[in-house]
C-alpha positions in Angstrom: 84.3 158.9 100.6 88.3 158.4 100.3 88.5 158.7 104.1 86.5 155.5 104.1 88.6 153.5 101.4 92.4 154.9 103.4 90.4 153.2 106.7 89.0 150.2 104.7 93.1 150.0 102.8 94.8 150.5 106.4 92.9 147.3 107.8 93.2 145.1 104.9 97.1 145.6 105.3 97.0 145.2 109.3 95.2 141.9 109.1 97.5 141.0 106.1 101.0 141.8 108.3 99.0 139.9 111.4 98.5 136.7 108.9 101.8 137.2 108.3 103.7 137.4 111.7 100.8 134.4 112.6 102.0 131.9 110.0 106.1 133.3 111.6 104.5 131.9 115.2 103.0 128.7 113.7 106.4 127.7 112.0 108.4 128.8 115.0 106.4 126.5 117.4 106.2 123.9 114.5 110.6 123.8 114.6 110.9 124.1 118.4 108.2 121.1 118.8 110.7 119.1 116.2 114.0 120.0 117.5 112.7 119.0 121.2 111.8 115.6 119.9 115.1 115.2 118.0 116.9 115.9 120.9 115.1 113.7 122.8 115.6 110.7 120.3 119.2 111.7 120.1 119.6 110.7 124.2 117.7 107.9 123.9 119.8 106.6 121.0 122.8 107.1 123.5 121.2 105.1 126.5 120.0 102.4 124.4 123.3 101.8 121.9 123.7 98.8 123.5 121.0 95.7 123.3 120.1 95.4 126.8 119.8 91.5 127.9 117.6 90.5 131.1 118.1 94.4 132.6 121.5 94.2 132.1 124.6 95.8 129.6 127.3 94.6 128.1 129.7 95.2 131.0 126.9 93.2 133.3 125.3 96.3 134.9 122.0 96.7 135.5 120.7 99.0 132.2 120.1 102.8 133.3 116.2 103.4 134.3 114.8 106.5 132.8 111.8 108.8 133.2 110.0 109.7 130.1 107.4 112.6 129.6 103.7 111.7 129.1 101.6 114.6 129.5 103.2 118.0 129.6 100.7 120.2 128.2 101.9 123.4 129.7 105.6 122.9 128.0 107.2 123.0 131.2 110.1 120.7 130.3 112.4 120.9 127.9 113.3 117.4 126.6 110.8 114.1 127.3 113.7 112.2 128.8 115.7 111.8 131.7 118.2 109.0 132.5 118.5 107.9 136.2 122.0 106.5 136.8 122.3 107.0 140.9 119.6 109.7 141.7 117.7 112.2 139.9 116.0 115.2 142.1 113.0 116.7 140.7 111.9 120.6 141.8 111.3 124.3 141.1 114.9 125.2 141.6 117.6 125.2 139.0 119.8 122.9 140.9 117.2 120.3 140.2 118.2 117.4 137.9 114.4 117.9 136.3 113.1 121.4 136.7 109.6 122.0 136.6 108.5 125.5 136.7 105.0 125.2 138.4 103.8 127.1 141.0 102.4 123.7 142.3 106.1 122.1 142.2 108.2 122.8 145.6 111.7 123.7 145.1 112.7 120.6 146.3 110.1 118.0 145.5 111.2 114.8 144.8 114.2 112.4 144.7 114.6 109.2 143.0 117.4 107.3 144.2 119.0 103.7 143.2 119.2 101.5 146.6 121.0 98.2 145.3 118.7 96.8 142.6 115.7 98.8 142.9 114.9 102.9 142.3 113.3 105.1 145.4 110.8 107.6 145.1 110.8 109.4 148.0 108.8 113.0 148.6 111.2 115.5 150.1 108.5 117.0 152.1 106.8 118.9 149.3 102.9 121.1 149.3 101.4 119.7 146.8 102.7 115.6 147.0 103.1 113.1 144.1 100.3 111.0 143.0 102.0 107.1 141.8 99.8 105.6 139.6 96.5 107.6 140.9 97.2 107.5 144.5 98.9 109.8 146.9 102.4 109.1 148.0 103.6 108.9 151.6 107.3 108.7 152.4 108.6 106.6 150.0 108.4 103.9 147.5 109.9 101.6 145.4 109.5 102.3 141.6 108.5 99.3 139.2 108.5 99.2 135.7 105.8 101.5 134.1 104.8 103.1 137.1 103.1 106.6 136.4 104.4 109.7 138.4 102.5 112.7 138.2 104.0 116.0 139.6 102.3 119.4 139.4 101.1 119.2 135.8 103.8 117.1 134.8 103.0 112.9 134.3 105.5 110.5 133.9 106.4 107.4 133.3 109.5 105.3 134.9 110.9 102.6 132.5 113.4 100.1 133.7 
């Protein structure tokens, strides 16, 4: 009988260190969550310090456009904005302006690029393509205001 109660005593403690080192997980994923969404409010405070009149700043240039993150289940990026001043390149590789670390992501995917008062979106010849607001991109495009971009399992959303 006491080799029963040592078993019984030795698996009441495991599941109480595996509660233990659970609740540790919860509360590390609980501050990473926060501190990703902190430092994402701390950017956009900096792009939007200034009250932005008719698409334009202060100095009379046209306010930055920005990508922000809408669906990113997999937690493949790590902030849920990005600022577009001249061109932003979107890939796999580390050289990218937005990395996404998908399989279904090319190194080189996409490009967005500012062509006088308007932003490109132009597929750099990637596998898998880009889907703008549910259908299939070819070539290029111009971007509008609350277009949805959805790369790999990454969706966005351009804001002007």
């Amino acid at each position: 009988m006491p080799g029963k109660l040592q078993v019984f005593n030795m698996v009441v403690i495991a599941l109480q260190y595996s509660l233990v080192v659970l609740l540790y997980y919860f509360l590390y994923r609980v501050v990473k969550l926060a501190a990703r969404d902190l430092a994402s409010l701390a950017i956009a405070d900096l792009t939007e310090g200034v009250v932005w009149n008719k698409g334009e700043n202060a100095a009379g240039f046209s306010s930055p456009a920005r990508l922000v993150v809408i669906d990113d289940r997999q937690e493949l990026l790590p902030q849920t904005l990005y600022t577009i001043v001249d061109s932003l390149t979107i890939g796999r590789s580390q050289h990218n302006n937005v990395v996404i670390d998908n399989s279904f992501v090319s190194h080189e995917h996409a490009c967005i690029s500012r062509l006088k008062h308007n932003y490109m979106l132009a597929d750099l010849n990637s596998t898998n393509g880009i889907i703008v607001n549910g259908q299939q991109l070819e070539g290029e495009t111009a971007l509008v205001d609350g277009d949805i971009i959805q790369i790999g399992a990454v969706t966005l959303k351009f804001e002007r």
